[in-house]
N, C-alpha and C positions, 0 to 999 in steps of 0.2 A: 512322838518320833524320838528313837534314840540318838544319844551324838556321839559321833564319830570319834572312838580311841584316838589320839594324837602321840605316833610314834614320836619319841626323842632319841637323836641320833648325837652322837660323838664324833667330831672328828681330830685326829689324832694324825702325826707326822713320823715317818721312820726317823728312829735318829742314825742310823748310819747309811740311809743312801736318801733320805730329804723328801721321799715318798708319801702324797698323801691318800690317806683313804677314811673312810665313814663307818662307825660301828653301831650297833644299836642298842651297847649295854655299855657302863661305864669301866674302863680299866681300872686293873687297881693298883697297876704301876706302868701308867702312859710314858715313863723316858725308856722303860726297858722295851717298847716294844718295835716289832719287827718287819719287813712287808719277808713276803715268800723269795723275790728274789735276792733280798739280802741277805737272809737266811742260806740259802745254797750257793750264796758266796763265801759265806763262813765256812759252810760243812760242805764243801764237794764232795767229801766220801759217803754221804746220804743223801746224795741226790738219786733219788729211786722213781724219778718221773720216766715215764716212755719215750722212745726215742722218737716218734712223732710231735711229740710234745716240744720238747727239745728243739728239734728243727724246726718246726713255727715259730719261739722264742731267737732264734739264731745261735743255738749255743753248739759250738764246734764238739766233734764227740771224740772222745778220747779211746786211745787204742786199747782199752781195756772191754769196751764195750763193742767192740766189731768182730766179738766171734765168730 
């Protein structure tokens, strides 16, 4: 019988909004990293998610995007 590969997982915290989540490869610089929503709090002009999307998150749409 073979044994069973045993995933190791990482878990890691946003440093700018306190977000945790689980990875399954080891970062190779854990303070720089990010969750997604912090990210497009940094960069709202790269927010390129659908506006469906958008509106499940709760995120107000800006009059730029209501052509």
């Amino acid at each position: 019988m073979k044994r069973r590969r045993e995933k190791i997982t990482y878990n890691y915290e946003c440093s700018l909004s306190g977000e945790q989540f689980t990875l399954t490869e080891r970062a190779s610089h854990p303070k720089e990293l990010l969750s997604v929503k912090a990210y497009y709090e940094m960069n709202p002009d790269k927010d390129d998610r659908p506006a469906i999307v958008k509106k499940k998150l709760g995120i107000p749409e800006t009059s730029e995007q209501k052509h």
